[in-house]
C-alpha positions in Angstrom: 22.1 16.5 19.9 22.5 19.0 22.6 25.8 17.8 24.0 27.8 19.6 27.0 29.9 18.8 30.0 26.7 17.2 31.1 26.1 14.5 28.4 22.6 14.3 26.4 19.7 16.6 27.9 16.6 14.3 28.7 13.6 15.4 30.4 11.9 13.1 32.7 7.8 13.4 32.9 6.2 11.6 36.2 4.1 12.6 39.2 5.7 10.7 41.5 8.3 12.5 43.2 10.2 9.2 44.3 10.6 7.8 40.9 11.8 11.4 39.3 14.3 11.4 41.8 15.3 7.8 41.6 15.8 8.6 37.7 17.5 11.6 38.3 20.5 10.4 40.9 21.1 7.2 38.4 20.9 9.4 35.2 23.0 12.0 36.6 26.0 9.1 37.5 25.6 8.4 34.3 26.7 11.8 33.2 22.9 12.9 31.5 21.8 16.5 31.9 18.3 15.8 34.0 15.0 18.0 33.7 11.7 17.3 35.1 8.0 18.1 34.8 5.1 16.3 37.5 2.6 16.6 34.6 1.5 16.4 31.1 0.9 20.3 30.3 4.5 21.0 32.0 5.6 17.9 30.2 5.4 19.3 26.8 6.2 23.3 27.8 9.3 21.7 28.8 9.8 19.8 25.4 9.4 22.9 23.6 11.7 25.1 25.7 14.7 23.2 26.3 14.3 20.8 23.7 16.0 17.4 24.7 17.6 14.6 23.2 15.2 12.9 24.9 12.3 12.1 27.0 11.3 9.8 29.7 7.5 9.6 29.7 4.7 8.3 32.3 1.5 7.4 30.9 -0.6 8.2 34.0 -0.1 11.8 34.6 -2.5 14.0 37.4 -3.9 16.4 34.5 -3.4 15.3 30.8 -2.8 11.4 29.8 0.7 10.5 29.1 -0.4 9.5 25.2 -2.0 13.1 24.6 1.7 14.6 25.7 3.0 11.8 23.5 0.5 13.1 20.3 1.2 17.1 21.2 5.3 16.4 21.1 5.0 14.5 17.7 2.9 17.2 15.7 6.6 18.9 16.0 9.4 16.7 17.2 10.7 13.4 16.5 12.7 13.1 19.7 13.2 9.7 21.1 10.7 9.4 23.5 10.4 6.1 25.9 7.1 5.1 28.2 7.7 4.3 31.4 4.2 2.8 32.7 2.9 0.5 35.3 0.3 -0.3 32.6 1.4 -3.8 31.4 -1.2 -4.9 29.4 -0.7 -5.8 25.8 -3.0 -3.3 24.2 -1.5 -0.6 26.1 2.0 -0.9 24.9 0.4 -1.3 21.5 -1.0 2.1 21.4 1.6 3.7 22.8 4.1 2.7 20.2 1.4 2.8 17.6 1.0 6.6 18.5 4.7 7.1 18.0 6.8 6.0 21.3 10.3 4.6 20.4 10.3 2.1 23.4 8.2 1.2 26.9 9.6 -0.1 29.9 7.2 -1.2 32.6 7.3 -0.2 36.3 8.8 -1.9 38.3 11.9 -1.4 36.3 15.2 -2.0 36.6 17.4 0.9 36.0 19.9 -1.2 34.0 17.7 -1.9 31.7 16.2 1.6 31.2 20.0 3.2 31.0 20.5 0.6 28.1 17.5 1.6 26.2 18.2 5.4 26.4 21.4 4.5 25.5 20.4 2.4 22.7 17.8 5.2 21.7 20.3 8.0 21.5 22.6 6.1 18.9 19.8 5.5 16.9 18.9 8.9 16.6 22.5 9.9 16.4 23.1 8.1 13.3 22.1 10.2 10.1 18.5 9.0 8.8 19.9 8.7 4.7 22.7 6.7 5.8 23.1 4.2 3.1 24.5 1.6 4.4 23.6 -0.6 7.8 26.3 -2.2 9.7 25.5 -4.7 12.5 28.2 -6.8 12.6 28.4 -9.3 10.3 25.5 -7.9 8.7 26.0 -5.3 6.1 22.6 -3.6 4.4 23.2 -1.2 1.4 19.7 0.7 1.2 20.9 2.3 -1.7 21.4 -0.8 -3.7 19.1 -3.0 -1.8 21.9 -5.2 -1.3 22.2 -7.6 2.0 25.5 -9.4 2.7 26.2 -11.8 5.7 29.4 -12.8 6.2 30.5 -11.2 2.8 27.9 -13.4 0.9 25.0 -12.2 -0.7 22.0 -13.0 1.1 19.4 -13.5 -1.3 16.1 -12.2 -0.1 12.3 -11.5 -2.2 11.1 -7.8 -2.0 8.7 -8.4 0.6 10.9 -9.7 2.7 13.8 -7.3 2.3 10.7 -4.4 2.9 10.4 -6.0 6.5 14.3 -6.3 6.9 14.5 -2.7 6.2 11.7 -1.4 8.4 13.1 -3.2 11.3 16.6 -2.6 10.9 16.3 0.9 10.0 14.5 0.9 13.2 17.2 -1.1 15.4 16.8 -1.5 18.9 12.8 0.1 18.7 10.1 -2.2 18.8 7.9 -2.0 15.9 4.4 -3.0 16.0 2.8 -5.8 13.9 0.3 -3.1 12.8 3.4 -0.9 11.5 4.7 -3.8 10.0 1.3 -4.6 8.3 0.5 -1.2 6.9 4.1 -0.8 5.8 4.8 -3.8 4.2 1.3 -5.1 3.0 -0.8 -1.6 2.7 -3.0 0.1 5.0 -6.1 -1.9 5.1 -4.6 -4.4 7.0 -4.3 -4.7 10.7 -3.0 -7.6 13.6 -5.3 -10.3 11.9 -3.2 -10.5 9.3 -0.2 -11.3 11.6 0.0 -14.6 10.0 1.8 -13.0 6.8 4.3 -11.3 9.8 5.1 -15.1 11.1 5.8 -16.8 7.7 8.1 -14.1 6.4 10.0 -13.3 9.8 10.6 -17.1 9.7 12.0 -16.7 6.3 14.4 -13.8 7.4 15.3 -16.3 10.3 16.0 -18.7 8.2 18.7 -16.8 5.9 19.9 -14.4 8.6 20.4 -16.7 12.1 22.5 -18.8 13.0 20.3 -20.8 14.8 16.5 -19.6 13.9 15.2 -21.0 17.1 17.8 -18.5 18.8 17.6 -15.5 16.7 20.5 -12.9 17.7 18.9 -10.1 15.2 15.1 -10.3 14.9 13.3 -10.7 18.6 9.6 -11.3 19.1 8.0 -8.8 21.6 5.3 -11.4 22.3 1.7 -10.2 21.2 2.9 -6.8 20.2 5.6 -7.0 17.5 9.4 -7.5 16.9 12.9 -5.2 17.9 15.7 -5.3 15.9 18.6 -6.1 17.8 21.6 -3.6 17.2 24.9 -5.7 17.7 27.4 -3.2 17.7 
């Protein structure tokens, strides 16, 4: 991570002046090196020159859509990279994360909740991709053994739904798609119409991991696109 006086480097892509500099002045307070590009082709010159920790993207840019930039950064970087859109429909979101974004946040926004998502974006990345062991709390995953404890007890879980456990764990605090899910878990030729497997065995995690499964604390529903992790640090 390229860390200085300054805090983590992120590059903000949008056309509209107003909103760069609305991100910039409440970024900067927050002690974040700021960069900016007003379209897609600057976008991802400036991805590859001053390489950030990461990037703030709009998906309706003047020249080039926001999802090309998206595709051109991810031939060569995984930075963290977070849609900001005033596109709110389902199937949007969906292909945005499905084309590799790590989160979305639709305009209006508030910048709360955007600061908490880089925030919660940069830790994620922070934290070394082989770790073997996942803490969230009273939660304790040992990828290495493929051992899950709650409260110092075993949790007993089947493959399948340890596979899920994993996927969305290893990705705390992202949404994940219930087409990455599917393909993941169940194999490629499968797609949102099987999302009925996805309800039965996030019910079972529920079940053995919550509290109160009507409540969950850990596994959230993004409704018609998928579930986030929540990272309880």
């Amino acid at each position: 991570m390229n860390m200085n006086e300054h805090g983590p480097r992120i590059l903000i892509v949008d056309d509209e002046p107003q909103i760069r500099k609305l991100l910039k002045v409440t970024l900067q307070a927050h002690k974040f090196e700021i960069h900016e590009a007003s379209t897609g082709e600057e976008g991802v010159r400036q991805a590859s020159l001053i390489v950030p920790d990461l990037i703030v993207l709009d998906l309706g840019l003047p020249d080039i859509s926001g999802l090309d930039v998206l595709s051109r950064i991810r031939d060569w970087s995984s930075v963290p990279i977070i849609i900001l859109t005033a596109k709110d429909r389902e199937e949007d979101k969906i292909v945005a994360l499905d084309s590799g974004a790590d989160d979305y946040v639709t305009k209006p926004f508030g910048m709360g909740e955007l600061v908490a998502r880089i925030r919660v974006a940069l830790r994620h990345v922070a934290k070394s991709i082989n770790e073997p062991i996942l803490q969230f709390g009273e939660l304790t995953i040992d990828l290495a053994q493929r051992i899950v404890e709650l409260n110092g007890e075993r949790v007993k879980l089947t493959p399948t739904e340890y596979d899920l456990l994993k996927i969305l764990a290893s990705n705390a605090g992202k949404v994940v798609t219930q087409r990455q899910l599917l393909q993941q878990v169940w194999g490629s030729q499968h797609n949102e119409t099987d999302s009925h497997y996805l309800r039965v065995y996030i019910g079972h995690l529920r079940k053995k991991l919550e509290e109160d499964s009507t409540q969950p604390k850990f596994i959230v529903t993004e409704p018609g696109i998928g579930y986030r992790f929540l990272s309880r640090e």
